[in-house]
Every structure is written in C-alpha cells, then in structure tokens.
C-alpha positions in Angstrom: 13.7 -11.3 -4.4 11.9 -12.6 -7.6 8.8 -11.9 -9.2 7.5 -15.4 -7.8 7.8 -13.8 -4.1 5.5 -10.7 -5.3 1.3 -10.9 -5.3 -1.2 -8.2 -4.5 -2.2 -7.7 -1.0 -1.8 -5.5 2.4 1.2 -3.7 3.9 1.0 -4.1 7.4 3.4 -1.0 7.6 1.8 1.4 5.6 -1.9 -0.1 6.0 -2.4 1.0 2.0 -4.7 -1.8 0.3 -4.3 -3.4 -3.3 -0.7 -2.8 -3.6 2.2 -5.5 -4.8 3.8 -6.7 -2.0 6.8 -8.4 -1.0 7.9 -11.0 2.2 9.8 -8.7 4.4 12.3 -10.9 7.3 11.7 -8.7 10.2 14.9 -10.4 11.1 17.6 -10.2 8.3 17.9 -14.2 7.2 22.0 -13.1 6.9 21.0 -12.6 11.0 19.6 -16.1 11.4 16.0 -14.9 10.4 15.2 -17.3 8.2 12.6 -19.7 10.2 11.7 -16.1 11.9 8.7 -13.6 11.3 8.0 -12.2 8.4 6.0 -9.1 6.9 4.1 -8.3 4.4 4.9 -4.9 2.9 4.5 -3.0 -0.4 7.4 -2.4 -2.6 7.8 1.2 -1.5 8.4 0.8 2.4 10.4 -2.2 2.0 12.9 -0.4 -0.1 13.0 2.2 2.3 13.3 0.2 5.3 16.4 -1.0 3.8 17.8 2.1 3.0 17.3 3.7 6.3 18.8 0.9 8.2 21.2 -1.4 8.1 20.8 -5.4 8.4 22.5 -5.6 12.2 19.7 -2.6 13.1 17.0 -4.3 11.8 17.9 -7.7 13.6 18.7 -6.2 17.2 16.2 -3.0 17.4 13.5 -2.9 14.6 12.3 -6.9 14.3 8.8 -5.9 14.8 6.3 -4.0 12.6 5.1 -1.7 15.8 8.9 -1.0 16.5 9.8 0.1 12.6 6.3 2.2 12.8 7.9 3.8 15.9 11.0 4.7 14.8 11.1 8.4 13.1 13.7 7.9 10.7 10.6 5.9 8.8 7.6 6.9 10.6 7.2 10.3 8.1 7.8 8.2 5.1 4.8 6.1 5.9 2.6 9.1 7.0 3.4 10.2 3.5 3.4 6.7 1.4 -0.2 6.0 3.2 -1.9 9.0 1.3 -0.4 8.0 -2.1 -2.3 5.4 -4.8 -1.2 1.9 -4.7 0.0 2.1 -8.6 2.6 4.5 -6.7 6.2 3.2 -7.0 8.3 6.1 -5.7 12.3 6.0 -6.3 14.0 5.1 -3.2 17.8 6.2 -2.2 19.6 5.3 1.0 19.8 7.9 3.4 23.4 10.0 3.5 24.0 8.3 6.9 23.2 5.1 5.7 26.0 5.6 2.4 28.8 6.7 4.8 28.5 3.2 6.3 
C-alpha cells in the first residue's frame, strides 16, 4: 500500500473524521477480492484488523464493516480508537493467537 492509496477522509469502522485513510478489501484480493468491496478505514484499525485476523477469516466471516464492528476481538479497539484525535497513530502488534499461526 503506497502513499498514492492514502488521502484524508472517514473511517467507516471507527466513524473518527479527518483522519488519513487507506482502501481496505473487505475481501482479501489473495481471496479473489479484487473486483469486490472495499472500505475506507484509518491507518489505525486497518492495521489492527490485520493483526487480529487472518486473510482466510477476513474472506469467509468478516467481509463486511457491520460484521468486523461485531466481532469482539476488534469491537474494544474501536470503542477506544473512536475517543482518540485523528493525528493519533498508535503502534499496532498482532495478537499472540494471531503469531502462533
């Protein structure tokens, strides 16, 4: 992902305003998501969406924005990234389950 993909916008997962944000594939394009949906979503909860989940997860049970809001693995991450700034850029790590993949 360059910086050509990047402008300032709207997450639709997070809902914060004004941040840089980035063209998420709700299906992975390694899946056959590349003529499918996409998101917009800061820099933040894109990072963490793929370090929570892996790409065969995100293709067969999280392809939507209401179904990644849903699921609780991220759903306290956003509770929390909504409240920060948008000049907020938090360090992201993938989860333990997700290293011993």
């Amino acid at each position: 992902m360059g910086k050509k993909d990047r402008h300032v916008g709207w997450c639709e997962l997070c809902e914060r305003e004004d941040v840089e944000i980035t063209v998420h594939h709700l299906t992975p394009k390694e899946m056959g998501g590349t003529f499918e949906p996409t998101a917009n979503l800061c820099i933040p909860c894109h990072k963490q969406i793929h370090a929570l989940y892996t790409n065969a997860e995100l293709a067969v049970r999280l392809n939507t924005i209401a179904l990644l809001r849903d699921d609780p693995q991220i759903h306290s991450f956003i509770k929390w990234i909504h409240k920060q700034p948008s000049s907020r850029v938090p360090k992201i790590k993938k989860s333990n389950e997700r290293k011993k993949r």
